[in-house]
PyMOL CGO cylinders between C-alpha atoms (Angstrom):
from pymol import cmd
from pymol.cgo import CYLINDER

trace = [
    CYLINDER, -5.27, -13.14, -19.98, -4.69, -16.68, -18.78, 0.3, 1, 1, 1, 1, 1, 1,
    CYLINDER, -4.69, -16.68, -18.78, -1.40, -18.27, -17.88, 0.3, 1, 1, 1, 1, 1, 1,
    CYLINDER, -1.40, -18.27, -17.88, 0.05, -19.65, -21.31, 0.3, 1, 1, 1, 1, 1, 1,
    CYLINDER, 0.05, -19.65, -21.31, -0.68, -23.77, -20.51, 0.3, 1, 1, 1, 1, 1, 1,
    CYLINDER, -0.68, -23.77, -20.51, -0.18, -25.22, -24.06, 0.3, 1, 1, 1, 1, 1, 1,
    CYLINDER, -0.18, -25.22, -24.06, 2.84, -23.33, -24.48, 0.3, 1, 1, 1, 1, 1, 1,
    CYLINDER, 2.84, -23.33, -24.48, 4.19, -24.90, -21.25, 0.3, 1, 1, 1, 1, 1, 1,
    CYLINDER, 4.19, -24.90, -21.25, 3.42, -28.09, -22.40, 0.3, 1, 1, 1, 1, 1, 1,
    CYLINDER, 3.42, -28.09, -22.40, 4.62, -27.62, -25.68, 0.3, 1, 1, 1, 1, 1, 1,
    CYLINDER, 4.62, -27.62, -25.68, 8.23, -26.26, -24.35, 0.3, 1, 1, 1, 1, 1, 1,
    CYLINDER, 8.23, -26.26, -24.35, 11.54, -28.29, -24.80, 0.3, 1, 1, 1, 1, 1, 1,
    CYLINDER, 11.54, -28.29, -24.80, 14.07, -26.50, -23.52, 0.3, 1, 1, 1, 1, 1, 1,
    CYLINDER, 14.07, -26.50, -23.52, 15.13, -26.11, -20.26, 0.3, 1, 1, 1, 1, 1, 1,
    CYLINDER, 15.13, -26.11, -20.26, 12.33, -25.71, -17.21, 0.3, 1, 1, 1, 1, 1, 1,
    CYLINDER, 12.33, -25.71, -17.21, 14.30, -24.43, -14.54, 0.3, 1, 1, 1, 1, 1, 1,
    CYLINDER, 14.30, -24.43, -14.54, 15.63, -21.56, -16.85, 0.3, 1, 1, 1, 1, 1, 1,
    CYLINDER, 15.63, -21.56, -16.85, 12.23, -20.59, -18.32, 0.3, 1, 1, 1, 1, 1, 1,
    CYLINDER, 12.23, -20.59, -18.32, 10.79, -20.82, -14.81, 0.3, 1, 1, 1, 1, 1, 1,
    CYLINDER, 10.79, -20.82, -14.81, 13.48, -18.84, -13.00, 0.3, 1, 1, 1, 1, 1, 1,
    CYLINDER, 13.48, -18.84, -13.00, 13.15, -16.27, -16.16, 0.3, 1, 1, 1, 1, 1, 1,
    CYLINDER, 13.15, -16.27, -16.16, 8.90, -15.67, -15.87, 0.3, 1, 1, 1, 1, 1, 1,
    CYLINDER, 8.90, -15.67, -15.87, 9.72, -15.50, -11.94, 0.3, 1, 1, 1, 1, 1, 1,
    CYLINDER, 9.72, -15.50, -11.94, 12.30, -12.59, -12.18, 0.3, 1, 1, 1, 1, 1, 1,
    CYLINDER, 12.30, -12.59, -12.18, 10.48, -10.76, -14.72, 0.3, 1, 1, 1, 1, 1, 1,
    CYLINDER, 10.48, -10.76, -14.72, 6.96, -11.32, -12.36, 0.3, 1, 1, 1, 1, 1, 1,
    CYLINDER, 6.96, -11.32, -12.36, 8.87, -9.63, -10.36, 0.3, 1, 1, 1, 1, 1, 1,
    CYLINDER, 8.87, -9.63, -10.36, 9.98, -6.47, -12.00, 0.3, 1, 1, 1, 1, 1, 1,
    CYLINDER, 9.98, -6.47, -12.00, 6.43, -6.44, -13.39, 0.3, 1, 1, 1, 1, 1, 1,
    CYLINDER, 6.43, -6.44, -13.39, 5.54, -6.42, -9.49, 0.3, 1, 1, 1, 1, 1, 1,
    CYLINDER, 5.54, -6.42, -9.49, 7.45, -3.43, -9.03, 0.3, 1, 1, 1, 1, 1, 1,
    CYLINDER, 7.45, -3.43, -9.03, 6.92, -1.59, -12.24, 0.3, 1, 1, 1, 1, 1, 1,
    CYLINDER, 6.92, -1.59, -12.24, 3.52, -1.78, -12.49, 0.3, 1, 1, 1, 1, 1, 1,
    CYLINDER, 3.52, -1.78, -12.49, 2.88, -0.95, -16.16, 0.3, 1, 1, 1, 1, 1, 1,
    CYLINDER, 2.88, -0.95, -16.16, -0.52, -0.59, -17.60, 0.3, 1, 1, 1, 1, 1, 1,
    CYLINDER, -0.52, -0.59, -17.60, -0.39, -4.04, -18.90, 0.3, 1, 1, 1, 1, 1, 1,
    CYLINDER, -0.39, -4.04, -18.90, -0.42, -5.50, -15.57, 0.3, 1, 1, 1, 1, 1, 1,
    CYLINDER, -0.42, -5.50, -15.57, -3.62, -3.81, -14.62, 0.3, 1, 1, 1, 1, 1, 1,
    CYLINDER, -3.62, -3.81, -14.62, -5.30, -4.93, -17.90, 0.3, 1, 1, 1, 1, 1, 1,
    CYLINDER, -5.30, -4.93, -17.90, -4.38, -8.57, -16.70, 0.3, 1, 1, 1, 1, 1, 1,
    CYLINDER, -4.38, -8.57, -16.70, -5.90, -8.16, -13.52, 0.3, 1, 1, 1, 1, 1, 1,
    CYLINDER, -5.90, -8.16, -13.52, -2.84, -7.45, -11.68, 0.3, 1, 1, 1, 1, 1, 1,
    CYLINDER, -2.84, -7.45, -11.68, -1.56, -11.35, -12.38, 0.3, 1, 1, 1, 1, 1, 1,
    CYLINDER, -1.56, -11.35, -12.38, 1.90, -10.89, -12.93, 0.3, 1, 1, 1, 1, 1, 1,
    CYLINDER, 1.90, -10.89, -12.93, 2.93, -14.23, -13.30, 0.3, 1, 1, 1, 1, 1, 1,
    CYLINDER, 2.93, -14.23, -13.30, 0.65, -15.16, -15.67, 0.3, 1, 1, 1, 1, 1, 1,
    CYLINDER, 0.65, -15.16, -15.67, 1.49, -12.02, -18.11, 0.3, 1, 1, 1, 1, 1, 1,
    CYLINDER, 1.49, -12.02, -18.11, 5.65, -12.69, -16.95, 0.3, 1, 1, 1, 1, 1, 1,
    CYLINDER, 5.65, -12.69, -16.95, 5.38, -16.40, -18.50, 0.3, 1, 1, 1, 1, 1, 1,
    CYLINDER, 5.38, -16.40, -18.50, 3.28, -14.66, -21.74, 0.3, 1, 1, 1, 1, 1, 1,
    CYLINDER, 3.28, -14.66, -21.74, 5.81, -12.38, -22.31, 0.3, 1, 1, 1, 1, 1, 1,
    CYLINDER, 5.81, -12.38, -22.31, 8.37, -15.14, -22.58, 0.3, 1, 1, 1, 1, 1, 1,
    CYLINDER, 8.37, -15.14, -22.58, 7.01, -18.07, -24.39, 0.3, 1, 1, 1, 1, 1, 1,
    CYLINDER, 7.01, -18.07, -24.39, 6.01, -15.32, -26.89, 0.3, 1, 1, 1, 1, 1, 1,
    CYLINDER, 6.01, -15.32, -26.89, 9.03, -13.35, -27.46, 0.3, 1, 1, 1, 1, 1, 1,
    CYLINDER, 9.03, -13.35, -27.46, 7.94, -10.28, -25.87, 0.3, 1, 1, 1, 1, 1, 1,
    CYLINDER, 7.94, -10.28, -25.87, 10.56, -10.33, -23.32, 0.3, 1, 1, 1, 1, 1, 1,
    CYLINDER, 10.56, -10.33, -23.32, 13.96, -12.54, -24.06, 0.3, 1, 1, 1, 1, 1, 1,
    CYLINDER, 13.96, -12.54, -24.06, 16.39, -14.10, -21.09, 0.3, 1, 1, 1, 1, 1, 1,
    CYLINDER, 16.39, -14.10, -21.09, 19.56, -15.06, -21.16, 0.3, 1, 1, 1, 1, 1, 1,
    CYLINDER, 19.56, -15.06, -21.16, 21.29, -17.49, -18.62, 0.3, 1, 1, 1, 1, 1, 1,
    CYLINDER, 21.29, -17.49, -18.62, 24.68, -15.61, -17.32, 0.3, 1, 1, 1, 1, 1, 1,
    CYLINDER, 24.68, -15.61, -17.32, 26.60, -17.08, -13.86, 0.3, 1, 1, 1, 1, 1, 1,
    CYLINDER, 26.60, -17.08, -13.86, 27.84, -14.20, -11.82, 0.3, 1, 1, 1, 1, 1, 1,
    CYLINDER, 27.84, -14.20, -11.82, 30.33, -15.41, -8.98, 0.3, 1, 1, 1, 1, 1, 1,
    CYLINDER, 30.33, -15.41, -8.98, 29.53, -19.02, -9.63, 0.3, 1, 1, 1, 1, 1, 1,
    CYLINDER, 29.53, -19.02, -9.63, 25.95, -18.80, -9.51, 0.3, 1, 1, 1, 1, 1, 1,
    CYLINDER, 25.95, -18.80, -9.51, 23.35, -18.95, -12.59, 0.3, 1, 1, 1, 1, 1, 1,
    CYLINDER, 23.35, -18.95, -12.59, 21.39, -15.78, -13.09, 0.3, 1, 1, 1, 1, 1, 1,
    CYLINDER, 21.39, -15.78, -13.09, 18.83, -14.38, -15.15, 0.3, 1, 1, 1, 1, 1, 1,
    CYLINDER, 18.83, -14.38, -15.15, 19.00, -11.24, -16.82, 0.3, 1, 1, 1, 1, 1, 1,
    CYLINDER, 19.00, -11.24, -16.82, 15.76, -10.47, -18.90, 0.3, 1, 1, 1, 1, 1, 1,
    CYLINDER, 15.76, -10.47, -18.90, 15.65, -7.26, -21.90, 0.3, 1, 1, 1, 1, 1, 1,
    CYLINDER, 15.65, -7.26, -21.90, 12.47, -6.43, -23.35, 0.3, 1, 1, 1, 1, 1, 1,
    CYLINDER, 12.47, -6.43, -23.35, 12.53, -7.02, -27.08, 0.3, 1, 1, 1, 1, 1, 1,
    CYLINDER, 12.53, -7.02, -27.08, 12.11, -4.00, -29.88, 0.3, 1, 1, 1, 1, 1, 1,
]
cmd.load_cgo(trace, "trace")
């Protein structure tokens, strides 16, 4: 699985959101290691940023204290 490209280029919305978002989840993927990581070759940003643009995994933006987070959910 490669990292997403034309759905990068094709996105609108905001970039520092949707970049914070596929970092954070990266992350938990990272940590979690699910069996979908391994079958990506252990890139976890590339299959973070997949799960995103295609609705796998939604974000919201919240601000906690004053400061923007991200809190990610997987969809059902």
């Amino acid at each position: 699985m490669i990292f997403p490209i034309e759905e990068l280029i094709r996105y609108n919305g905001n970039m520092y959101e949707i970049t914070s978002a596929a970092s954070r989840r990266a992350h938990q993927l990272s940590k979690l290691q699910p069996l979908e990581l391994e079958a990506n070759y252990g890139k976890a940003v590339s299959l973070a940023a997949r799960q995103i643009f295609f609705h796998d995994v939604r974000f919201t933006l919240m601000e906690e204290d004053g400061i923007d987070a991200i809190s990610e959910f997987p969809v059902k």
